[in-house]
DSSP file (Angstrom, degrees, kcal/mol; ACC not computed):
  #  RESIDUE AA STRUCTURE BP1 BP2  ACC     N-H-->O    O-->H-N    N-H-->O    O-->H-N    TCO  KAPPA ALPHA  PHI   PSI    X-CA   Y-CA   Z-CA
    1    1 A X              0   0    0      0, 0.0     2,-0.6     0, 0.0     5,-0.0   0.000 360.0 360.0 360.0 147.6   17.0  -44.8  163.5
    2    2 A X    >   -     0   0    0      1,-0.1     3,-1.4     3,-0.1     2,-0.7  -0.482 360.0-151.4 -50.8 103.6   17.1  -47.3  166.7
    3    3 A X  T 3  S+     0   0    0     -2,-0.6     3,-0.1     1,-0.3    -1,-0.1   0.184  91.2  73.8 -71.4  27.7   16.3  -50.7  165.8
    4    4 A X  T 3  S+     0   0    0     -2,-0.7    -1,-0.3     1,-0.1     2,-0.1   0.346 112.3  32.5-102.4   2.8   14.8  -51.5  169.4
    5    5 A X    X   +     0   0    0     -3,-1.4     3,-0.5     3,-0.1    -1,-0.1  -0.658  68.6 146.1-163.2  68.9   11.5  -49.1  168.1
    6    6 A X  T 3   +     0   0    0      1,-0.3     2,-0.4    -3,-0.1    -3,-0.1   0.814  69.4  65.6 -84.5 -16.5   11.1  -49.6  164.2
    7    7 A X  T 3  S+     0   0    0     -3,-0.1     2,-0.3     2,-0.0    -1,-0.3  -0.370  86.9  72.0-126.1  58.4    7.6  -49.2  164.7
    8    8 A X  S <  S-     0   0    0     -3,-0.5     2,-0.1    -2,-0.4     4,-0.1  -0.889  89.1 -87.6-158.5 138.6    7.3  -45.5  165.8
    9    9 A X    >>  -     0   0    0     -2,-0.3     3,-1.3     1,-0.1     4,-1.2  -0.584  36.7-114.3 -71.0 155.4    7.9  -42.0  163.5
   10   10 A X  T 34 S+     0   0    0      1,-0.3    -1,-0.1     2,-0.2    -4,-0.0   0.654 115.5  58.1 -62.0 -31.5   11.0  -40.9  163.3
   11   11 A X  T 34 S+     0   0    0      1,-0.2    -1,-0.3     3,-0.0    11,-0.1  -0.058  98.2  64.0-109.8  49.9   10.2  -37.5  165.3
   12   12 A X  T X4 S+     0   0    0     -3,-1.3     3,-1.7     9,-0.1    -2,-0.2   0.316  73.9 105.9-110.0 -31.4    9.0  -39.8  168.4
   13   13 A X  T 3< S+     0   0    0     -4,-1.2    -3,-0.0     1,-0.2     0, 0.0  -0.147  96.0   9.8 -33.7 103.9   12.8  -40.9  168.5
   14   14 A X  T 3  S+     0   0    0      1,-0.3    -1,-0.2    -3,-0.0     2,-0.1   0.744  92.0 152.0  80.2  24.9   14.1  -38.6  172.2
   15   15 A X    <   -     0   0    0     -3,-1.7    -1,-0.3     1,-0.1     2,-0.1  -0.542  52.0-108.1 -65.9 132.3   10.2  -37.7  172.9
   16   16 A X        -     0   0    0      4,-0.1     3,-0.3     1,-0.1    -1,-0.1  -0.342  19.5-118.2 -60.2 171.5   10.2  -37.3  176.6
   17   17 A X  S    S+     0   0    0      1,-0.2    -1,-0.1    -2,-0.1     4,-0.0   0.692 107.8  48.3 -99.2 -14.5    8.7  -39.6  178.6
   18   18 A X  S    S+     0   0    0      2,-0.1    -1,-0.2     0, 0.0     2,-0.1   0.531  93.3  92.6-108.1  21.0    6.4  -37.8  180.0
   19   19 A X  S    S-     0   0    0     -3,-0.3     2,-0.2     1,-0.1     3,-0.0  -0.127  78.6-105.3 -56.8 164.7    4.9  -36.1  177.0
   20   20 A X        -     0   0    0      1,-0.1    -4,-0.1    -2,-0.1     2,-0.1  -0.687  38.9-113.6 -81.3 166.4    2.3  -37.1  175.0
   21   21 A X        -     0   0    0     -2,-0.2     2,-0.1     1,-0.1    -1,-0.1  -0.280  50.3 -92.2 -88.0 177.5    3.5  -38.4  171.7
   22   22 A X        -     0   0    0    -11,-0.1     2,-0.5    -2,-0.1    -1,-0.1  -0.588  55.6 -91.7 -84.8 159.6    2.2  -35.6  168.9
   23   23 A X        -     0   0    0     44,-0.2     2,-0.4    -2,-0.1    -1,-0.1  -0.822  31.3-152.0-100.6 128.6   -1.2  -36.5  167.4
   24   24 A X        -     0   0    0     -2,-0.5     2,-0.6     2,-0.0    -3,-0.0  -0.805   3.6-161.6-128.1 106.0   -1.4  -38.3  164.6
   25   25 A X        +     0   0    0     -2,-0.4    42,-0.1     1,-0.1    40,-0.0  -0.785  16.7 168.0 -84.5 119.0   -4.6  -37.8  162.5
   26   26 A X        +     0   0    0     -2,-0.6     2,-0.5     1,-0.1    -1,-0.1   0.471  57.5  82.2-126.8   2.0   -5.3  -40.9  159.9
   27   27 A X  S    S-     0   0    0     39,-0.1    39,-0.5    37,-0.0     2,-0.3  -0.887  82.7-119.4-119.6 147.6   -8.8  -39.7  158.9
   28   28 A X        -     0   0    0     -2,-0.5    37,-0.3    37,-0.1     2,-0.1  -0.627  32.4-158.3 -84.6 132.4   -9.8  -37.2  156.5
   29   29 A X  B     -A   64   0A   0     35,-1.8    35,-1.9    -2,-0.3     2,-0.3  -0.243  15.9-137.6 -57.3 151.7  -11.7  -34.3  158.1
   30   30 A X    >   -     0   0    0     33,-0.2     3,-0.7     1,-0.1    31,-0.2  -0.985  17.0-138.6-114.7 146.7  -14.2  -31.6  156.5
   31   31 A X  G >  S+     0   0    0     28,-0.8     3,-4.3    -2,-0.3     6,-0.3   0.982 104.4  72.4 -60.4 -41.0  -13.5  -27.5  158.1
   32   32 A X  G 3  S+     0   0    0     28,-2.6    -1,-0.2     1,-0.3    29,-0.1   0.698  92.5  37.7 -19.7 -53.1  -17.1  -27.9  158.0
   33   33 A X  G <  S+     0   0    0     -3,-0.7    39,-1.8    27,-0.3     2,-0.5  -0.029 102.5  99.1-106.2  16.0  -17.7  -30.1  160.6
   34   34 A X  B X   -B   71   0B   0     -3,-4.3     3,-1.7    37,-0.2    37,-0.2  -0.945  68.6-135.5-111.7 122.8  -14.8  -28.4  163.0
   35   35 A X  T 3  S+     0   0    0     35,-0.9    -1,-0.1    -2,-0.5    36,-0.1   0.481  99.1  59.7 -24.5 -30.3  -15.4  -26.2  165.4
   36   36 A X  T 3  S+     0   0    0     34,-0.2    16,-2.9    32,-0.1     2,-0.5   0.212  78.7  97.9 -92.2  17.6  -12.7  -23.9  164.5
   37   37 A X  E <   -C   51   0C   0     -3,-1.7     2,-0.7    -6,-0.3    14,-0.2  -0.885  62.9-150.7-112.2 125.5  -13.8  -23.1  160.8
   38   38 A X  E     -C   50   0C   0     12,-2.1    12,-1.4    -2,-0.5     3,-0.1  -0.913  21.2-124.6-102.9 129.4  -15.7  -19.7  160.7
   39   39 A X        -     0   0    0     -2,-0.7     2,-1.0    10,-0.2     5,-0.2   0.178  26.7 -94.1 -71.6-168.5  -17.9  -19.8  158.2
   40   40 A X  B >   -D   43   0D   0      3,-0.5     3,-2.1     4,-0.2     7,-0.2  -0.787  38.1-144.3 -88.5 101.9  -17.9  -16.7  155.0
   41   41 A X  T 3  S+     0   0    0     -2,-1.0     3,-0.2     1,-0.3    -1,-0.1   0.722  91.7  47.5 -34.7 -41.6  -20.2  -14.6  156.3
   42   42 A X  T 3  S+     0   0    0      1,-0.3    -1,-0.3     2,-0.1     2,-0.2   0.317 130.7  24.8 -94.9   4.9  -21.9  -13.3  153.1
   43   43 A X  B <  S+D   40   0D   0     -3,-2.1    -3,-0.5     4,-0.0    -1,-0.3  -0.539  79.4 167.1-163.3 102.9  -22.3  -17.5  151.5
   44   44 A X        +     0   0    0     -3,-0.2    -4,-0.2    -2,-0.2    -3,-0.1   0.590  68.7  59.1 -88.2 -21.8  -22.2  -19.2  155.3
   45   45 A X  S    S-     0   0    0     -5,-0.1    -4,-0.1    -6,-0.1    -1,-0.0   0.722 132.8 -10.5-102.1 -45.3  -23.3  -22.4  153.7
   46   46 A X  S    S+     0   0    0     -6,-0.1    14,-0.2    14,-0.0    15,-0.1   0.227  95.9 127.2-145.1 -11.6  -20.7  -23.2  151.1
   47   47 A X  S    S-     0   0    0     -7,-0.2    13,-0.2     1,-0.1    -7,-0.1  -0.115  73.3-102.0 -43.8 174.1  -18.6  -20.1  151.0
   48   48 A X        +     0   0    0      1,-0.2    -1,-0.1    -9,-0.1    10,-0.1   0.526  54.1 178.4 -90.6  -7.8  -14.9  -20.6  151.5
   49   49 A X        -     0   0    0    -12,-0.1     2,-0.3     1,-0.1   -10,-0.2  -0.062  17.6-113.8  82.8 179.9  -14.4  -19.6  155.3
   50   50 A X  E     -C   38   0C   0    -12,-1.4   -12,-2.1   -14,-0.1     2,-0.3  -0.945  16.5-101.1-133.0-172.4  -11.5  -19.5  157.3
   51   51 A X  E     -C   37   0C   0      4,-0.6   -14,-0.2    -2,-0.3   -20,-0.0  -0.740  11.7-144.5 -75.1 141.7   -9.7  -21.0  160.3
   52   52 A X  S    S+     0   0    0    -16,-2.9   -15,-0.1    -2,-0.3    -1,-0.1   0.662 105.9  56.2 -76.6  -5.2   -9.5  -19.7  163.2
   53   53 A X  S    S-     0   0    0    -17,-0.2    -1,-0.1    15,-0.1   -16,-0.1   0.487 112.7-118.0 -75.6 -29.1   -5.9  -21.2  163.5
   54   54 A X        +     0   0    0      1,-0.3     2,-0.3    -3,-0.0    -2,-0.1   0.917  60.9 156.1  77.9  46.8   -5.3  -19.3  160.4
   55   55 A X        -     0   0    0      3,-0.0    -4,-0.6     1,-0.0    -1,-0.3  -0.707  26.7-167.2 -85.0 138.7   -4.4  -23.0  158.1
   56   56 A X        +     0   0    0     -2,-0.3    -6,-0.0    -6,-0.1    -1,-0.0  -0.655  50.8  59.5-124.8-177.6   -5.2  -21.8  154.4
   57   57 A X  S    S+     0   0    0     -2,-0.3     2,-0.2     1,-0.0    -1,-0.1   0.971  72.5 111.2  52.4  48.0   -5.7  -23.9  151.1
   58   58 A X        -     0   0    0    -10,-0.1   -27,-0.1    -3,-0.1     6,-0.1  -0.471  61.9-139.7-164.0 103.3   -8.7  -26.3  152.1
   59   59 A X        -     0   0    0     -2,-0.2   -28,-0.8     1,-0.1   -11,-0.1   0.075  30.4-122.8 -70.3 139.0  -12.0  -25.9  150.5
   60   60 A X  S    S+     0   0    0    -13,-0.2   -28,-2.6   -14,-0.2   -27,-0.3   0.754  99.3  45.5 -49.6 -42.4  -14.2  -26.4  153.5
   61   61 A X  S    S+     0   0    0    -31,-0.2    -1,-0.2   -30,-0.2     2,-0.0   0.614  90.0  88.5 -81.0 -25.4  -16.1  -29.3  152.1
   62   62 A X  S    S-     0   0    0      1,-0.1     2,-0.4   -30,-0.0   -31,-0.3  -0.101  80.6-107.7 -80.5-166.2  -13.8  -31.3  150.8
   63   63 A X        +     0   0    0    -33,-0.2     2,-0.3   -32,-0.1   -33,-0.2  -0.968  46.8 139.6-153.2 115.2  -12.1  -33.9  152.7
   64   64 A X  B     -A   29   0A   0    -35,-1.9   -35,-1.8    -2,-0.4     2,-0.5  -0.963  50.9 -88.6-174.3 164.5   -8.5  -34.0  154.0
   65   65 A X        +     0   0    0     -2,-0.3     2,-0.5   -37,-0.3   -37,-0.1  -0.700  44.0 165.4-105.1 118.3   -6.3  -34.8  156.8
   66   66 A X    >   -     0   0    0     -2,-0.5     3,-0.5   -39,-0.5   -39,-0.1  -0.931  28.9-155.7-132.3 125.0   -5.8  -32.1  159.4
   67   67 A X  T 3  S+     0   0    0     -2,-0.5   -44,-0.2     1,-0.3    -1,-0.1   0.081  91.6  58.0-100.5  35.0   -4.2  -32.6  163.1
   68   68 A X  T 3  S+     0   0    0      2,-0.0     2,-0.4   -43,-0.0    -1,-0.3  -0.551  73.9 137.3-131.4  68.1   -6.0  -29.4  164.8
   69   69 A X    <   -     0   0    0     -3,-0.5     2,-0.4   -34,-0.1   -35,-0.1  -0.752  32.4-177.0 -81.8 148.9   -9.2  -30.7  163.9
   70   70 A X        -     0   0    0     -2,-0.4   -35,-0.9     2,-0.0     2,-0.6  -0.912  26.1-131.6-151.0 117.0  -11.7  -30.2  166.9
   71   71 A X  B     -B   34   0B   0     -2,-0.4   -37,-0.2   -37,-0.2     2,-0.2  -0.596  24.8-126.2 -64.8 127.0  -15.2  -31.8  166.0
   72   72 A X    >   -     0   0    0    -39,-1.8     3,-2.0    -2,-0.6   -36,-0.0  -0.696  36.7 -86.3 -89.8 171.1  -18.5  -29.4  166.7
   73   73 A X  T 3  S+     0   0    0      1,-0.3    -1,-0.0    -2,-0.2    -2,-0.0   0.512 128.5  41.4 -38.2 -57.7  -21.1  -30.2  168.4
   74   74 A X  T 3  S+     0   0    0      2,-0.1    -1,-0.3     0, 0.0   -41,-0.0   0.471  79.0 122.7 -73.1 -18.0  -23.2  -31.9  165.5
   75   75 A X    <         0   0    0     -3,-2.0    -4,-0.1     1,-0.2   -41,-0.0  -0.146 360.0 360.0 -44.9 120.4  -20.0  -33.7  164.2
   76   76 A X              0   0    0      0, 0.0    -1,-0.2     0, 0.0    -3,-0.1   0.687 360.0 360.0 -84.4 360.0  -21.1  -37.9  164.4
């Protein structure tokens, strides 16, 4: 890596310059509280869901770091 930009990820290294850099999520999310999680139609409440991005393995409730998070409306 360049040592004029140590303090950058390694896949910002040849980013154009007039890109945005990729978005970096550093707080854990619930799908609950995202707008893109439809809930299970038969248990809406705690059932397991899905995405609408079609990401799999992540209990809805639980807490976890996701970079297509999109807060709904009720989301603080």
């Amino acid at each position: 890596m360049p040592s004029y930009r140590p303090s950058l990820p390694p896949e910002w290294y040849g980013y154009p310059k007039d890109a945005p850099p990729p978005r970096i999520v550093e707080t854990r999310v619930r799908c609950l509280d995202c707008n893109l999680h439809v809930a299970n139609p038969n248990n809406p409440e705690v059932g397991m869901g899905r995405c609408k991005l079609g990401l799999i393995g992540q209990y809805p409730a639980a807490l976890h770091y996701c970079r297509d998070f999109v807060p709904s409306k009720g989301t603080p």
